[in-house]
C-alpha positions as CSV (number, residue, x, y, z in Angstrom):
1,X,17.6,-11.2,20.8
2,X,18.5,-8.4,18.4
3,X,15.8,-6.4,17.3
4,X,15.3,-4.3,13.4
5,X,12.9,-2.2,12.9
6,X,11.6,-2.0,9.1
7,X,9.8,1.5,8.0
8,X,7.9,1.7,4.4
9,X,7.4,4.9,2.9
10,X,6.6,6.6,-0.1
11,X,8.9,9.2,-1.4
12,X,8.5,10.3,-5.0
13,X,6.7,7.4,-6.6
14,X,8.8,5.1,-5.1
15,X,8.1,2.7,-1.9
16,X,10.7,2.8,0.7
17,X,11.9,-0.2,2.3
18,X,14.2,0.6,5.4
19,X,15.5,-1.5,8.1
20,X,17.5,-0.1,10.9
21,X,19.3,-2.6,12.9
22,X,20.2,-2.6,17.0
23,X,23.6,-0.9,16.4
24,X,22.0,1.9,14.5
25,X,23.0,0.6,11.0
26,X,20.4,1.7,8.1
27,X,19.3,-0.7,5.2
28,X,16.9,1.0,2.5
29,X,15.6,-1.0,-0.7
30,X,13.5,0.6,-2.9
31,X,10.6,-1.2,-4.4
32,X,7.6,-0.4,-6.7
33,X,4.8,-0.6,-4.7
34,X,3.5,-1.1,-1.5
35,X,2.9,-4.6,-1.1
36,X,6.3,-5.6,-2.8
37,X,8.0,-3.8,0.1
38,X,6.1,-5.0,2.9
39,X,6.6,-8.8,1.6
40,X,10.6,-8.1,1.2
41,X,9.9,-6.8,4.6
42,X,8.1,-9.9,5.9
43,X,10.8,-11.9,3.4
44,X,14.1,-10.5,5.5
45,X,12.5,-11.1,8.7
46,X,11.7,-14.8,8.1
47,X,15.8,-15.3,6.4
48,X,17.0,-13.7,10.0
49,X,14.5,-15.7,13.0
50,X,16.7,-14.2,15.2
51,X,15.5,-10.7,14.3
52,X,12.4,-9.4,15.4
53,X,10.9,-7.3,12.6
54,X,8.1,-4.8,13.4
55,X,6.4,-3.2,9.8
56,X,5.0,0.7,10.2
57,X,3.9,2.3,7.3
């Protein structure tokens, strides 16, 4: 099983989506607020079962 690890932040009024997959390959979305970028985190993890998805903030 291929893992991603998802990381939200804040960085200058905008919330940070970013998922970095197994080979080392970044995603970043940018959302408006917290909550939006923790469902599109939840959201991603449950279009890719195969993907473990762990959320940090």
């Amino acid at each position: 099983m291929s893992q991603v690890r998802s990381v939200v932040s804040k960085e200058a009024d905008v919330w940070i989506l970013r998922l970095e997959k197994a080979n080392g390959k970044v995603q970043e979305y940018r959302c408006t607020s917290e909550g939006q970028a923790k469902q599109l985190a939840l959201l991603l993890a449950a279009s890719a079962p195969m993907e473990a998805v762990q959320l940090q903030a």
